[in-house]
C-alpha positions as CSV (number, residue, x, y, z in Angstrom):
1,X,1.7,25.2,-62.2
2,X,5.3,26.4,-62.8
3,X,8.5,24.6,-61.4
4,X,8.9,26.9,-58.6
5,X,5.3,27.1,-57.3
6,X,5.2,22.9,-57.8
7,X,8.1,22.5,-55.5
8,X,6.3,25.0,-53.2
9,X,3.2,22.6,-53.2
10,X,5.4,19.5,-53.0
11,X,7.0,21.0,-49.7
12,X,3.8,22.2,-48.4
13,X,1.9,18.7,-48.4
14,X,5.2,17.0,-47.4
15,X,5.2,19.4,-44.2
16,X,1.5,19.0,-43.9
17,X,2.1,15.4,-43.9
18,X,4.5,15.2,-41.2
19,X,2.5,17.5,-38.9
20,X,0.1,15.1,-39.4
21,X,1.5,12.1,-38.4
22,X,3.6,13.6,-35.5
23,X,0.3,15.5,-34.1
24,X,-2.1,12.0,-34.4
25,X,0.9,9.8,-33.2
26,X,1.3,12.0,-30.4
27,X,-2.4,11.9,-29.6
28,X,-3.3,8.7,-29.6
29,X,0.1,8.1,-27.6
30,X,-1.2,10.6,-25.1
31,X,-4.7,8.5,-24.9
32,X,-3.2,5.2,-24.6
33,X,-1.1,6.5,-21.9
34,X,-3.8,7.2,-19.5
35,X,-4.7,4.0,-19.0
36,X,-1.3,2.7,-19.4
37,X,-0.2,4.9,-16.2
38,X,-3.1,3.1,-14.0
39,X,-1.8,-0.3,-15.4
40,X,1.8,0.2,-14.0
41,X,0.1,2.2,-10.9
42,X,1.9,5.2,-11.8
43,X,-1.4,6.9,-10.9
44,X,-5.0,6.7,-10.1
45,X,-7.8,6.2,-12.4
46,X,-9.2,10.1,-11.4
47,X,-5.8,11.2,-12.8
48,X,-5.9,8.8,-16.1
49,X,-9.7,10.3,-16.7
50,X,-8.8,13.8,-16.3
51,X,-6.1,12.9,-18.7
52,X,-8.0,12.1,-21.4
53,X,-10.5,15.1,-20.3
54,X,-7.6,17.6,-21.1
55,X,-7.0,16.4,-24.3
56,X,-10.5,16.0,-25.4
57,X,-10.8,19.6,-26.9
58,X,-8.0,18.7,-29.9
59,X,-9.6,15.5,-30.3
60,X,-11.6,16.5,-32.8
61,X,-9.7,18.7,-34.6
62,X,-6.5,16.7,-35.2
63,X,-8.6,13.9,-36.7
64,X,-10.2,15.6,-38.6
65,X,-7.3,17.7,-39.9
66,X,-5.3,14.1,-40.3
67,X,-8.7,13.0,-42.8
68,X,-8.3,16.4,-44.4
69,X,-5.1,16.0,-45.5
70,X,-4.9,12.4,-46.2
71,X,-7.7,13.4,-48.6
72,X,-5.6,16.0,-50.0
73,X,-2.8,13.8,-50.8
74,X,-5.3,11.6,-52.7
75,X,-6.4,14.1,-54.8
76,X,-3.8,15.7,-55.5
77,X,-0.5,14.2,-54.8
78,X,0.0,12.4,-58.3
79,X,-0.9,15.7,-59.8
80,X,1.7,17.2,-57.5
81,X,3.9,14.9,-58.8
82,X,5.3,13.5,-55.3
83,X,8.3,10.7,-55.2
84,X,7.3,9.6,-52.0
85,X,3.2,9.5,-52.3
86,X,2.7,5.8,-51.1
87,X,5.2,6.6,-47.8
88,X,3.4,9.8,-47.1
89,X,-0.4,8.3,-47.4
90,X,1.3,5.8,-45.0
91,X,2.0,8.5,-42.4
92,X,-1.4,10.1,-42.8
93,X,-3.3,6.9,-43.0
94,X,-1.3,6.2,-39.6
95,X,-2.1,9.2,-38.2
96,X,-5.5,9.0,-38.7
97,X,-6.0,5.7,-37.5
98,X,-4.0,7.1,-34.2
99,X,-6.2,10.0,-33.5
100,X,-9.3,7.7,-34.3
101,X,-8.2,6.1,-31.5
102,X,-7.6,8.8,-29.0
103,X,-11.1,9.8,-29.7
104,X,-12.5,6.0,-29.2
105,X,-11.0,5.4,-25.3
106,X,-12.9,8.0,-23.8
107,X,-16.1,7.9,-26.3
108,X,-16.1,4.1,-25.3
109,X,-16.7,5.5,-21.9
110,X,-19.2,7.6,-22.5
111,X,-23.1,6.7,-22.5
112,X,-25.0,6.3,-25.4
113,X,-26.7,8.7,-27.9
114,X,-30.0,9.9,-26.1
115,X,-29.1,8.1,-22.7
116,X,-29.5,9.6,-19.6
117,X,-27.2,7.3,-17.0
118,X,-27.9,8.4,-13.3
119,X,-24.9,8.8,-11.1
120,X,-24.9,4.9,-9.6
121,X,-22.9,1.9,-9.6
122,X,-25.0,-0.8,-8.1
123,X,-27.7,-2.6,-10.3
124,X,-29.7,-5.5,-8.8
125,X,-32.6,-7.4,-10.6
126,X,-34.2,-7.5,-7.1
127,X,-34.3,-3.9,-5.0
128,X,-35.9,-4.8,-1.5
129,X,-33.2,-8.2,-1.6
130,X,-30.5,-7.9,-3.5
131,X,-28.4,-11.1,-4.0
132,X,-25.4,-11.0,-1.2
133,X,-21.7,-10.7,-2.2
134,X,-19.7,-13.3,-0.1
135,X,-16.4,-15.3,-1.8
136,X,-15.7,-11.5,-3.2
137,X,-15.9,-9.6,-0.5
138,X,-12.4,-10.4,0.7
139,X,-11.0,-9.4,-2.9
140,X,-12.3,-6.1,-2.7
141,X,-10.0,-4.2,-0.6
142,X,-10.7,-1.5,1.8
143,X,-11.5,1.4,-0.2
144,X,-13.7,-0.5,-2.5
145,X,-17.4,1.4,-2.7
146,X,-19.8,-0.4,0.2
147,X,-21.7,-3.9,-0.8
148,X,-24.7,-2.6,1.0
149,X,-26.9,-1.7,-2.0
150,X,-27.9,1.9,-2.4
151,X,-25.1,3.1,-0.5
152,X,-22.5,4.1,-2.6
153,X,-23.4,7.4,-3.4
154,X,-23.5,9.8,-0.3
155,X,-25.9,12.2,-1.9
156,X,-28.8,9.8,-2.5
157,X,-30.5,7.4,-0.1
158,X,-31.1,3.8,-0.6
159,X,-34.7,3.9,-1.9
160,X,-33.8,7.4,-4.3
161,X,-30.7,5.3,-5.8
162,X,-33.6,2.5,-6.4
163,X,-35.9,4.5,-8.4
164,X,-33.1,5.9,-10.4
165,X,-32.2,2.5,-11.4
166,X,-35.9,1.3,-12.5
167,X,-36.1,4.6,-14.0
168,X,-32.7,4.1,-16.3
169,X,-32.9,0.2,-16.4
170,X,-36.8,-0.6,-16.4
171,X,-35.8,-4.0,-18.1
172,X,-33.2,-4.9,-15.8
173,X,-35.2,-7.5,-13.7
174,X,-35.4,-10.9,-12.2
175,X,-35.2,-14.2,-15.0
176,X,-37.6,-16.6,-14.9
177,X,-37.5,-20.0,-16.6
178,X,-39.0,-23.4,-16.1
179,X,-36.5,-25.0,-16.1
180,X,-35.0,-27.1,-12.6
181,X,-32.5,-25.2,-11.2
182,X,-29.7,-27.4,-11.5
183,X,-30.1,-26.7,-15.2
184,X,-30.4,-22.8,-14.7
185,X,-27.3,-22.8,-12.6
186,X,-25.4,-24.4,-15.3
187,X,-26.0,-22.0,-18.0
188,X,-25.7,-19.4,-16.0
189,X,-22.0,-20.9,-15.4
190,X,-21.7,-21.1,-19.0
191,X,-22.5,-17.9,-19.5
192,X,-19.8,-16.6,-17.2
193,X,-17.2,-18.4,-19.2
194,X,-18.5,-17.1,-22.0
195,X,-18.2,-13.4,-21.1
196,X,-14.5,-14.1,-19.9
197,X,-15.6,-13.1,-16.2
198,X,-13.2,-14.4,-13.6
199,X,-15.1,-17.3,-11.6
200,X,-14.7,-16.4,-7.8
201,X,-17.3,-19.2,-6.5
202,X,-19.8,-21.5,-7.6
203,X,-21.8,-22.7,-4.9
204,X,-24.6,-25.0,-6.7
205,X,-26.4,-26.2,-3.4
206,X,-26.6,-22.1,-2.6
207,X,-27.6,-21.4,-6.2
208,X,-25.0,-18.9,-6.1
209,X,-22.4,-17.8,-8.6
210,X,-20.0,-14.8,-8.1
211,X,-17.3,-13.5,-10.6
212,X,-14.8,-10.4,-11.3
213,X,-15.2,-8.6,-15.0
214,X,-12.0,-6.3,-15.7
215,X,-12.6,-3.7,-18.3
216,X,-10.3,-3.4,-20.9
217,X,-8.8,-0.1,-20.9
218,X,-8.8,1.3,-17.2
219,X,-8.9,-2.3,-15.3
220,X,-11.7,-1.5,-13.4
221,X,-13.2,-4.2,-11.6
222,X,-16.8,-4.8,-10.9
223,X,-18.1,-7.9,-9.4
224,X,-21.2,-10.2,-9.8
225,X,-23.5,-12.3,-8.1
226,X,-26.1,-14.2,-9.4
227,X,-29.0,-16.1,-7.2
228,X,-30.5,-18.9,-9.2
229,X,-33.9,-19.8,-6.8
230,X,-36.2,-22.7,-7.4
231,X,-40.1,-21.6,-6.7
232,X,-43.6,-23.2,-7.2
233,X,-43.6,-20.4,-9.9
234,X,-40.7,-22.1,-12.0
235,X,-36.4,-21.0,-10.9
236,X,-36.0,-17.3,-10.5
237,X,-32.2,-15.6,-11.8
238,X,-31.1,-12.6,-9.9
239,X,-28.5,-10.9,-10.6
240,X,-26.5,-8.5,-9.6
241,X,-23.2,-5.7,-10.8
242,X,-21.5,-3.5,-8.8
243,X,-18.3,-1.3,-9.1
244,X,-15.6,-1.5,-6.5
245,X,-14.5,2.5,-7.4
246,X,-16.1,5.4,-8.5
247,X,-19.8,6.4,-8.5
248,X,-21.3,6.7,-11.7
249,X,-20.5,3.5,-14.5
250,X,-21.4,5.3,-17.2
251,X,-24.2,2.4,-17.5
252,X,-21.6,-0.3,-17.9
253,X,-23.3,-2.7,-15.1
254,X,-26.1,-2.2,-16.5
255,X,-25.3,-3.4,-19.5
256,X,-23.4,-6.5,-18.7
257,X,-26.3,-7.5,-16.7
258,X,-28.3,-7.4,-19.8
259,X,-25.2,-9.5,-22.1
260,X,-25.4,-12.1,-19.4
261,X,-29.6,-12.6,-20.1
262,X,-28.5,-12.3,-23.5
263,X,-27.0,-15.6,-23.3
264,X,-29.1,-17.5,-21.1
């Protein structure tokens, strides 16, 4: 490679690299400002997801195109003879990094490979008595979704949101132990701290627990109330997660239902 044509190169993977860093910089900037807006309620959390919708489609394609030429500049940027090749891998190692994480906000919302997650918000280990909300009821505000299970989506009845839940969440059931439940109720407290759930009441003569969980990158809160009852049969754990917006959560209750029997 002449001179001429060498410079040529040198300019083109210098521009290439700055495209780079500006266009995955600016991404992931975009991303984190979604959830940022709903933080300092500059808007609503419809707004922040359809947001993150709208840049979706260049997602891929600027993280990609920020591997490809980080990859490029490996291969070739000694050869290219380039006085700045540490700085510029930098930028495009940066800007990778940054449009890695545009794409993980909403993919971390996003069910599962192979998951089908019905359009609910309310799981309960027991369906015909679901364990009551009380202490968090007045933290919920007045256009939270309704506590009345099976009632939070207008387009399903009570007993059709039930079957979609045992159909999605067949091992999302009562916890049995034998065990007193004095002891239950203590681990079950445990557990709560654990997690990082805000304690709203413990009520151990009521067997009855209730906390707030705050997601991490939209603040959602969804609140949780655990029954701990003592039978012939050994102590029964019901639990229970609901979201106070929206109507689908993308299986989120379900699975922190499942990381609290984790830890028991």
């Amino acid at each position: 490679m002449d001179n001429s044509n060498q410079d040529k190169f040198k300019l083109l993977l210098t521009a290439l690299t700055f495209i780079a860093g500006a266009a995955g910089v600016g991404l992931a900037l975009f991303a984190l400002a979604a959830p940022m807006g709903v933080w300092l309620g500059m808007w609503n959390f419809s707004q922040g997801f359809g947001m993150l919708r709208g840049a979706q489609p260049f997602v891929a394609w600027i993280t990609y195109g920020c591997i490809a030429i980080t990859a490029l500049l490996l291969a070739l940027g000694r050869q290219a003879r380039l006085e700045k090749l540490s700085r510029m891998l930098s930028i495009a190692g940066a800007a990778t990094l940054a449009a890695a994480i545009a794409w993980y906000i909403p993919q971390s919302y996003l069910p599962g490979e192979g998951q089908t997650i019905p359009p609910i918000h309310d799981i309960s280990t027991d369906l015909v008595n679901p364990p009551a909300f009380v202490d968090v009821l007045p933290l919920r505000g007045e256009n939270s979704n309704p506590t009345v299970y099976g009632t939070g989506n207008r387009n399903m009845t009570p007993e059709e949101h039930a079957q979609r839940q045992t159909e999605a969440y067949p091992d999302v059931v009562a916890q049995m132990f034998n065990e007193p439940a004095s002891a239950v109720f203590e681990r079950a407290r445990a557990a709560v701290d654990t997690l990082g759930w805000d304690l709203v009441a413990s009520v151990p003569e009521q067997g009855r627990i209730e906390a707030t969980d705050t997601t991490f990158w939209f603040r959602f809160k969804d609140d949780i109330v655990i029954r701990i009852t003592e039978t012939p049969e050994g102590t029964v754990l019901d639990a229970r997660s609901t979201s106070r917006v929206g109507v689908s959560d993308v299986g989120k209750n379900a699975a922190r239902l499942r990381a609290f029997f984790a830890l028991l």
